[in-house]
MIROMAR-473961 format. One record per residue (C-alpha): residue number from 1; residue in three letters; chain; x, y, z. Coordinates in Angstrom, 1 decimal. Layout:
N
<rec pos="NUM" code="ALA" unit="A" x="X" y="Y" z="Z"/>
...
//
This chain:
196
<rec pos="1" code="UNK" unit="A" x="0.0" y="0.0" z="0.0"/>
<rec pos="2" code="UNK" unit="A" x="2.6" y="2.3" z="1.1"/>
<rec pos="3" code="UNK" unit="A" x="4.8" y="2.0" z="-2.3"/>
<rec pos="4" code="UNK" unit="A" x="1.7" y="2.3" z="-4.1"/>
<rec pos="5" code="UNK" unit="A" x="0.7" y="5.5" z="-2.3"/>
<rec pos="6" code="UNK" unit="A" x="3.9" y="7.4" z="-2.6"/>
<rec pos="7" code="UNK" unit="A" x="4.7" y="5.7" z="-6.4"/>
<rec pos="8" code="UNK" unit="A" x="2.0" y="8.4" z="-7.5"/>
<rec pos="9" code="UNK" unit="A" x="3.2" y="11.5" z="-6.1"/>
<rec pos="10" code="UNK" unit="A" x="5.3" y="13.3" z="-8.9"/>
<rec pos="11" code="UNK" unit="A" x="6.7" y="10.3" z="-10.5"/>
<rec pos="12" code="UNK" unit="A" x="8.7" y="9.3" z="-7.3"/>
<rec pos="13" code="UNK" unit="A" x="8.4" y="6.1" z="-5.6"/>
<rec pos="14" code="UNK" unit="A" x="8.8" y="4.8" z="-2.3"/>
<rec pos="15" code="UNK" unit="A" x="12.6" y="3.7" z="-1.5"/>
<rec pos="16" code="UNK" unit="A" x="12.7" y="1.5" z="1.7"/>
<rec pos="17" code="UNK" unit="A" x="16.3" y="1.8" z="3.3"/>
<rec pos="18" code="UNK" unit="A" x="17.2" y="-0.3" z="6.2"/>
<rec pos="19" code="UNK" unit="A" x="20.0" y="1.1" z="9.1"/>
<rec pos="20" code="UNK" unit="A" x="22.3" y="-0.6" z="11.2"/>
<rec pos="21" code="UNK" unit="A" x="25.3" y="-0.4" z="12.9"/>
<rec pos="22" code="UNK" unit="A" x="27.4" y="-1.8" z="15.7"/>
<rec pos="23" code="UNK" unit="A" x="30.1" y="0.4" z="16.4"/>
<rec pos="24" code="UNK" unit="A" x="30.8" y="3.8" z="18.2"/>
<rec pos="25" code="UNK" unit="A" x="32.0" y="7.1" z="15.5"/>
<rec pos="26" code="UNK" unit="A" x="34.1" y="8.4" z="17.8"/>
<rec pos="27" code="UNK" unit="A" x="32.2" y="8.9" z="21.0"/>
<rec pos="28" code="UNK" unit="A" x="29.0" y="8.4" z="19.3"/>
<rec pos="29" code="UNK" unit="A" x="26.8" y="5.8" z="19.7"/>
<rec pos="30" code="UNK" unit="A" x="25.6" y="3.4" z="16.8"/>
<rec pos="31" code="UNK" unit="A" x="21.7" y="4.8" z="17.6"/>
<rec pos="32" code="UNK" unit="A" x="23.2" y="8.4" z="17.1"/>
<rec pos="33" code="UNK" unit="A" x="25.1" y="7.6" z="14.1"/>
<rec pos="34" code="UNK" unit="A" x="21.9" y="6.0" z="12.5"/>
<rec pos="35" code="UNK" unit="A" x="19.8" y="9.2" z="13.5"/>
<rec pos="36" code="UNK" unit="A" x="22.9" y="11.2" z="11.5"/>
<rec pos="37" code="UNK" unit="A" x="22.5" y="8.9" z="8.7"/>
<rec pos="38" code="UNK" unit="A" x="19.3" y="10.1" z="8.5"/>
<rec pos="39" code="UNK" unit="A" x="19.8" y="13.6" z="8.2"/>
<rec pos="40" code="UNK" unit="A" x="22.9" y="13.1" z="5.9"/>
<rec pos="41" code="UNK" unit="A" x="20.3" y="10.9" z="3.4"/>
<rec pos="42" code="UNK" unit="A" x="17.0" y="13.8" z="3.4"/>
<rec pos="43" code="UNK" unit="A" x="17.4" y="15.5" z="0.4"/>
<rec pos="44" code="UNK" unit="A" x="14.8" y="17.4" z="-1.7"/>
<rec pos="45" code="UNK" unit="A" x="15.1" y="14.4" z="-4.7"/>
<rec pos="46" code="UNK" unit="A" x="15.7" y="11.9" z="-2.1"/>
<rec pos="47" code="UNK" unit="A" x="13.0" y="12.8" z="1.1"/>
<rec pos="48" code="UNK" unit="A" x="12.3" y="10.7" z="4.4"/>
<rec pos="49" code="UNK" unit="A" x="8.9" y="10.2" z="5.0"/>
<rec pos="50" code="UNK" unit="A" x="8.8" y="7.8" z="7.8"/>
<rec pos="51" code="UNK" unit="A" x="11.4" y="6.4" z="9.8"/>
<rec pos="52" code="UNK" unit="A" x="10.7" y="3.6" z="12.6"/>
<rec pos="53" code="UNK" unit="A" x="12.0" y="3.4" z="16.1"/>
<rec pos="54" code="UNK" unit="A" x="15.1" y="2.4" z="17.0"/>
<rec pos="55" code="UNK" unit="A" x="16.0" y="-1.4" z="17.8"/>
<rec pos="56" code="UNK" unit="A" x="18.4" y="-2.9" z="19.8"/>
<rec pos="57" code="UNK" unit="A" x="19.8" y="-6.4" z="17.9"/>
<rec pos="58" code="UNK" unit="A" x="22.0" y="-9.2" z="17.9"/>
<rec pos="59" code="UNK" unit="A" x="24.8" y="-9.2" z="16.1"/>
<rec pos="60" code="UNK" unit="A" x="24.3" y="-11.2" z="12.7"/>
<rec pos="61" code="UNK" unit="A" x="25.7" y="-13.6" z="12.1"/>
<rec pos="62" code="UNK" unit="A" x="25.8" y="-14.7" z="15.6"/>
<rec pos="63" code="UNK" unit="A" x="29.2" y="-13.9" z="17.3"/>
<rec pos="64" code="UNK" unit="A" x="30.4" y="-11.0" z="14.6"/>
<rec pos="65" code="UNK" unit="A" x="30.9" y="-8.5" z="17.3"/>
<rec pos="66" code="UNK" unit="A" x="28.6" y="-6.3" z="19.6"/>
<rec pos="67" code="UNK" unit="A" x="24.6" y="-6.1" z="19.7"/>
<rec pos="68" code="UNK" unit="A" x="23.5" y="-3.5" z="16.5"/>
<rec pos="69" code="UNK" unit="A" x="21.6" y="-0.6" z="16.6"/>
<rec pos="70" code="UNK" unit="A" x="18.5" y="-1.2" z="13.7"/>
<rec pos="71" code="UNK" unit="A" x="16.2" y="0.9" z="12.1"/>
<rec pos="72" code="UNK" unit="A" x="13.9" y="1.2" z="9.0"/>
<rec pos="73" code="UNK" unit="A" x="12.9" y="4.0" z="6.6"/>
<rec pos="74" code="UNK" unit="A" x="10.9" y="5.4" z="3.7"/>
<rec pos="75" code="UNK" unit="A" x="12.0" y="7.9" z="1.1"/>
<rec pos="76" code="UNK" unit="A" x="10.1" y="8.8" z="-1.8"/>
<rec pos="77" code="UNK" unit="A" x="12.6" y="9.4" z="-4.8"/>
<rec pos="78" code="UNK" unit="A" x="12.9" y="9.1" z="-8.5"/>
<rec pos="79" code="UNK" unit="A" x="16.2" y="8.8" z="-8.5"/>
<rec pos="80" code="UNK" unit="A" x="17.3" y="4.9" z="-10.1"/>
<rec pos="81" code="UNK" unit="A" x="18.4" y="2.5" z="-7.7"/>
<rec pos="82" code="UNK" unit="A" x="22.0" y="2.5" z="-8.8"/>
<rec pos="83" code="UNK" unit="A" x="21.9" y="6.3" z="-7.9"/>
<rec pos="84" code="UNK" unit="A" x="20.3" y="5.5" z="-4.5"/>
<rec pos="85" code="UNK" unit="A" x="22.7" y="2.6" z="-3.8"/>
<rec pos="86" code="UNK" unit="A" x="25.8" y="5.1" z="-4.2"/>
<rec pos="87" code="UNK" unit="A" x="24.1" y="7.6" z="-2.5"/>
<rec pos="88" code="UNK" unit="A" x="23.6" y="5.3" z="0.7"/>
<rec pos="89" code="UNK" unit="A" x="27.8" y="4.1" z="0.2"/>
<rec pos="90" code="UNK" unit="A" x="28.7" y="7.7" z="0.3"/>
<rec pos="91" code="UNK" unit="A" x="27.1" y="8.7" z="3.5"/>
<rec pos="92" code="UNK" unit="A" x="28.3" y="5.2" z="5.0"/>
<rec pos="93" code="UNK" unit="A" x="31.9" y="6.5" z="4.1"/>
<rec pos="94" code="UNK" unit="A" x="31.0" y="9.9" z="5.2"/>
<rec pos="95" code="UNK" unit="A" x="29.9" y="8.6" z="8.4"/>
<rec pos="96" code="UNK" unit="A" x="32.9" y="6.2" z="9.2"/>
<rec pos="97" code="UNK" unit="A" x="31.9" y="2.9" z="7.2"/>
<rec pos="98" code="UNK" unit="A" x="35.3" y="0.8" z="5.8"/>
<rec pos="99" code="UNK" unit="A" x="34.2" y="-2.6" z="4.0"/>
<rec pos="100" code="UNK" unit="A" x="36.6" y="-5.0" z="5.4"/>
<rec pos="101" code="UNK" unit="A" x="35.2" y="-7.5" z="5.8"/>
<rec pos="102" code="UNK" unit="A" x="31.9" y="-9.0" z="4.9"/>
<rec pos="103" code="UNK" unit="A" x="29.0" y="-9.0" z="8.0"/>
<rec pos="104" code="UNK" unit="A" x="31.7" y="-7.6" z="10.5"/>
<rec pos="105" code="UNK" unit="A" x="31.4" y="-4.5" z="12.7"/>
<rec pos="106" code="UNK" unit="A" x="30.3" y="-1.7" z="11.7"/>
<rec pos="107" code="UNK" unit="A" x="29.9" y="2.2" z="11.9"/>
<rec pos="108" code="UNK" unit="A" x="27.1" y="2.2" z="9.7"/>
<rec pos="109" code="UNK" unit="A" x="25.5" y="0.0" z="7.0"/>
<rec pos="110" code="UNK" unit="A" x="22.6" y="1.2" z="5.0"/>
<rec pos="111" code="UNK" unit="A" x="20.8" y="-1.5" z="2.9"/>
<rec pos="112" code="UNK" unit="A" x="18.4" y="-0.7" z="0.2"/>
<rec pos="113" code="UNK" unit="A" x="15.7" y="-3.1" z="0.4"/>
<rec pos="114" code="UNK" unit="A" x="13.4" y="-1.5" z="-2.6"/>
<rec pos="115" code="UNK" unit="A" x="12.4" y="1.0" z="-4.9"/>
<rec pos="116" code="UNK" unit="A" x="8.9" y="0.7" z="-5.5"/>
<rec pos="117" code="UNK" unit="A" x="8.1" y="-2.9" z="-6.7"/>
<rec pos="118" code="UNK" unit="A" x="11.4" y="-3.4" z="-9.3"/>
<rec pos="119" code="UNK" unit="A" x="12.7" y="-6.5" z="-9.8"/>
<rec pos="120" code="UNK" unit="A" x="16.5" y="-6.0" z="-10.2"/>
<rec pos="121" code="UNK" unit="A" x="18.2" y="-7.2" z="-12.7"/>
<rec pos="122" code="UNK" unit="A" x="15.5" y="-10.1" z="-13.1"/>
<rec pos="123" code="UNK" unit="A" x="13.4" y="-12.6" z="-11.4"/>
<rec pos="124" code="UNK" unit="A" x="15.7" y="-15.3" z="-12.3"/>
<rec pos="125" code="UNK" unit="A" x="18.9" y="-13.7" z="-11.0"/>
<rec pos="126" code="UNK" unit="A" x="17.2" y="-12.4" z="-7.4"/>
<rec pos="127" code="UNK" unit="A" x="16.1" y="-15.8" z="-7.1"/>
<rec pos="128" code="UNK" unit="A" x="19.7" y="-17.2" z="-7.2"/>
<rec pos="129" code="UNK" unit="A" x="20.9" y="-15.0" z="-4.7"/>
<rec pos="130" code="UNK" unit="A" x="17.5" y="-15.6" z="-2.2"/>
<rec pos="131" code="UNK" unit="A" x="18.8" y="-19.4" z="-2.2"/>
<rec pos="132" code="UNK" unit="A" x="22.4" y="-18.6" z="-1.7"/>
<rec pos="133" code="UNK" unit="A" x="23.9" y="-20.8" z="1.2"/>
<rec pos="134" code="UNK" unit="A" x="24.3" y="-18.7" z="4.3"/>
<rec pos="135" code="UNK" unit="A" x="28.5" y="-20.1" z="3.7"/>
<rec pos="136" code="UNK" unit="A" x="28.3" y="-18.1" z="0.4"/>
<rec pos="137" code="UNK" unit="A" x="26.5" y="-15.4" z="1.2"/>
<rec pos="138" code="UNK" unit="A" x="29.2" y="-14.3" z="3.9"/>
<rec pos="139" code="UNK" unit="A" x="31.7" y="-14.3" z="1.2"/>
<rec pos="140" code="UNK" unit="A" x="30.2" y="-13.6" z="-2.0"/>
<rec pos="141" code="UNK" unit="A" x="29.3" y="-9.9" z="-3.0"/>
<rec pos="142" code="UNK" unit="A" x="26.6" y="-9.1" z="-5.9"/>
<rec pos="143" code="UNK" unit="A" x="28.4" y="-6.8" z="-8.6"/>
<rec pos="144" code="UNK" unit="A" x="24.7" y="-5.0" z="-9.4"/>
<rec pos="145" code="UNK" unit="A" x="22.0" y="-3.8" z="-7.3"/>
<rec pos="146" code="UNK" unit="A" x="19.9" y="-6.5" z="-6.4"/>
<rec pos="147" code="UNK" unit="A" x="16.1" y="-5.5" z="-5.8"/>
<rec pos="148" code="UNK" unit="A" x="14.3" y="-6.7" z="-3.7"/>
<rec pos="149" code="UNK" unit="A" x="17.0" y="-7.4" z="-1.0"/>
<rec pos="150" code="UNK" unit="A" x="17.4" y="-11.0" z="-1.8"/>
<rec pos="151" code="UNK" unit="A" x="17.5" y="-11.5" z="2.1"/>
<rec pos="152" code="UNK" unit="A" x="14.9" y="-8.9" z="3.1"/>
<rec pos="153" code="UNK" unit="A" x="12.3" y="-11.7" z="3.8"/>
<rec pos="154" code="UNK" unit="A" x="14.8" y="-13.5" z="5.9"/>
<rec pos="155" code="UNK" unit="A" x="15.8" y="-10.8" z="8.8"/>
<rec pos="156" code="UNK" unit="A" x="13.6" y="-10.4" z="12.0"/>
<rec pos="157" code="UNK" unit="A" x="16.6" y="-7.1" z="12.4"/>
<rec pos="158" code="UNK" unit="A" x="14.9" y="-5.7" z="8.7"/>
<rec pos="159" code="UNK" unit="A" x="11.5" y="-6.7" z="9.1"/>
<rec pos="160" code="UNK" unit="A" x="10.5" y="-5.8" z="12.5"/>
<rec pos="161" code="UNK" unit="A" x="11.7" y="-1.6" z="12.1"/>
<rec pos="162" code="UNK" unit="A" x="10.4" y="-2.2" z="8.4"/>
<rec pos="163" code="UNK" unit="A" x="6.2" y="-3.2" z="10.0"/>
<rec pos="164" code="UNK" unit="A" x="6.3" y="-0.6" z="11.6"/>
<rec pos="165" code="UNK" unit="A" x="7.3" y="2.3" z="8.3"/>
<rec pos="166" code="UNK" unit="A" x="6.2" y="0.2" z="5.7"/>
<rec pos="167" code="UNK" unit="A" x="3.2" y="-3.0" z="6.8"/>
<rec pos="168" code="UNK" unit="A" x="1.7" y="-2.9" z="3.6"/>
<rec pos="169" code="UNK" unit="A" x="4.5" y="-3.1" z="1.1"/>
<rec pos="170" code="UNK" unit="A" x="4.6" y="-6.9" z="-1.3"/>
<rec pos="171" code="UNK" unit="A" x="7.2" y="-8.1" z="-2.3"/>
<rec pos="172" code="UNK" unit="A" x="6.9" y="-8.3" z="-5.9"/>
<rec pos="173" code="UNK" unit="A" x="8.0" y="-11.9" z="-6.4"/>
<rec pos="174" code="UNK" unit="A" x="6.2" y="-13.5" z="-3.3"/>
<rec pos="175" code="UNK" unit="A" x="3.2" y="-10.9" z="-3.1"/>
<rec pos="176" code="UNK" unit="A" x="3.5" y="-11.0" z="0.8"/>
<rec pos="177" code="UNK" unit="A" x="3.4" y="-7.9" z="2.4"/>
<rec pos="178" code="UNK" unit="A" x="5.9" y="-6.7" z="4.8"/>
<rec pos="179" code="UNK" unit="A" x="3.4" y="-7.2" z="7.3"/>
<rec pos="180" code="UNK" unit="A" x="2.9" y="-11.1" z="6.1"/>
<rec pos="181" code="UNK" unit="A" x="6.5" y="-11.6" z="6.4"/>
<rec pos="182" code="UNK" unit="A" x="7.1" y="-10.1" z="9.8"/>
<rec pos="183" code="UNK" unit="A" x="4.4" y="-12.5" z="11.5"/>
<rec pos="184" code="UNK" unit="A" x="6.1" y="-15.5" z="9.8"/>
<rec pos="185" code="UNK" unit="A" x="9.5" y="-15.0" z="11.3"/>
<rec pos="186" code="UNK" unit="A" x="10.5" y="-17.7" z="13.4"/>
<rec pos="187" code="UNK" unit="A" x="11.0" y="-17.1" z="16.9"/>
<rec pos="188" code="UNK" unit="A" x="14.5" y="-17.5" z="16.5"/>
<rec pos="189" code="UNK" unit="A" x="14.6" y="-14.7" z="14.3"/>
<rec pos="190" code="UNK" unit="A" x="13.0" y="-12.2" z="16.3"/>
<rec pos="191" code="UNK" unit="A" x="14.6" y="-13.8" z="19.6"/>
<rec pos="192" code="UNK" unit="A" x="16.5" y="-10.6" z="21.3"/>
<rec pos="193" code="UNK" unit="A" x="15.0" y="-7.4" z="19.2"/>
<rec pos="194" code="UNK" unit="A" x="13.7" y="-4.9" z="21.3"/>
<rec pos="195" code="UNK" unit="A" x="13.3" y="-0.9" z="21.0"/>
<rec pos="196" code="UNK" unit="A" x="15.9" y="1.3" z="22.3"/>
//
């Protein structure tokens, strides 16, 4: 409903951004670097609309350093998702972010999740990535944007901040809403999340 709504104002469609991070920028805490991100991200062709609450996590995968800070947000844009994807890499950088190493700690990570209901670069190769082994996932990187995030439906530390911004969005390929998804996590996947 949500991507719907905002996919008719002024040719723009809704971009929904996830936010995490598990490390201190200087004597800032991961929560404060989010709500910087934020700020950093809100521009006039790229504009928050709704941002969810903060969320204390467990580090993912289990063990990779200290609990995260999580969020979830809605922009309305019509820039294209390759635009949007450096856009979230250069306020990562900006904000502290060096990719070392795949899943570790972290200043700041900023995942798109979607822009409106694309399918990127096609069904076939989103679907190879969504059935990755969790062994190749940690070391294998996509070299395009991806959309949906192949792992969205997977993450209780994306999908609970997301029901709360964005309940009504489908995933193009499944047709469940965000919503849908959310309620069918496994405990284990939710197991630790609470609000800040």
């Amino acid at each position: 409903m949500i991507a719907q709504h905002f996919s008719r104002i002024s040719g723009r469609r809704a971009v929904l951004v996830a936010l995490g991070g598990n490390l201190p920028l200087g004597t800032q805490a991961s929560a404060a670097s989010l709500e910087r991100a934020l700020v950093l991200l809100d521009r006039p062709e790229f504009r928050l609309v709704r941002r969810s609450r903060m969320f204390r996590t467990p580090a993912f995968p289990a063990g990779a350093g200290p609990d995260f800070a999580n969020a979830a947000a809605v922009f309305v844009s019509a820039l294209p998702a390759e635009r949007i994807l450096a856009r979230l890499h250069a306020v990562e950088r900006a904000l502290g972010r060096r990719r070392r190493q795949r899943w570790g700690p972290r200043t700041v990570d900023l995942d798109l999740l979607a822009v409106g209901g694309a399918v990127l670069p096609d069904a076939l190769t989103l679907r190879r990535w969504q059935r990755l082994p969790l062994a190749r996932q940690m070391r294998e990187t996509p070299d395009r944007v991806l959309l949906p995030h192949p792992r969205l439906q997977d993450r209780g530390f994306v999908l609970v901040p997301l029901a709360e911004v964005a309940p009504g969005w489908r995933h193009p390929l499944s047709h469940r809403s965000v919503a849908e998804m959310a309620a069918d996590l496994p405990a284990a996947a939710r197991a630790g999340i609470e609000p800040l």
